[in-house]
N, C-alpha and C positions, 0 to 999 in steps of 0.2 A: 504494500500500500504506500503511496505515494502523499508524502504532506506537504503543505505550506510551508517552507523556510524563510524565514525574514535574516537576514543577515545584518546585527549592528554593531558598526565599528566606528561611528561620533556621535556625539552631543544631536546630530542631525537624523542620523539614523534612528535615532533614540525619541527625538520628540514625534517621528512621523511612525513608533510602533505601538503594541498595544502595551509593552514594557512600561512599570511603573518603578520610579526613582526607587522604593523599598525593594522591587525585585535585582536590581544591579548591585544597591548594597548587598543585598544578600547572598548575591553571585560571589562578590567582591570580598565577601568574608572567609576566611582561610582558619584554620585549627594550626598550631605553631606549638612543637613541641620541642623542650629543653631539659638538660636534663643539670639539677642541683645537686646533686650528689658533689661530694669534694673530695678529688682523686690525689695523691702525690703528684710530684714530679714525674717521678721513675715511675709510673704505674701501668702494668702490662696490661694492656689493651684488648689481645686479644684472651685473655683469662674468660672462662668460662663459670654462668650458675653452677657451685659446687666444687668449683677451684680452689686453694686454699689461697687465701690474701685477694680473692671476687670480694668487690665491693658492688652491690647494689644499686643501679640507678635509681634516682628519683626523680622523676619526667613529673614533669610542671606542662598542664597545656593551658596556652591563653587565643582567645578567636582575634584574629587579626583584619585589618581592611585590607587590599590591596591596595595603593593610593594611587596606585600609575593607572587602574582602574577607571575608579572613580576620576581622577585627572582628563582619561580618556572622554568621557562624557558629560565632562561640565559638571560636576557633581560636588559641591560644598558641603562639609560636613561642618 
């Protein structure tokens, strides 16, 4: 089955689709993860869960915008 594609890639595209400013934010939003755990220097990298001297990560996620995004489309936040 064959569907309607709208393709938008400005500020122009954007005001002549059925796309609303909250659905771009919301495209534009990304999940970003880190990780807090605090390693040595010397801390072997590749050590496995169950290794003796593995340290445990601790991944932090935070939702992110993309701004180059939002930039693309005229989008003030």
């Amino acid at each position: 089955m064959r569907g309607n594609v709208n393709i938008v890639n400005t500020a122009d595209d954007l005001e002549s689709s059925t796309i609303t400013r909250e659905q771009v934010i919301a495209a534009a939003t990304i999940k970003v993860r880190t990780d807090a755990a605090v390693y040595p220097d010397d801390y072997d990298t590749t050590l496995k869960e169950g290794d003796e001297g593995y340290i445990e990560p601790d991944y932090q996620y935070d939702e992110k915008i993309d701004q180059a995004v939002l930039d693309r489309f005229g989008i003030i936040l």
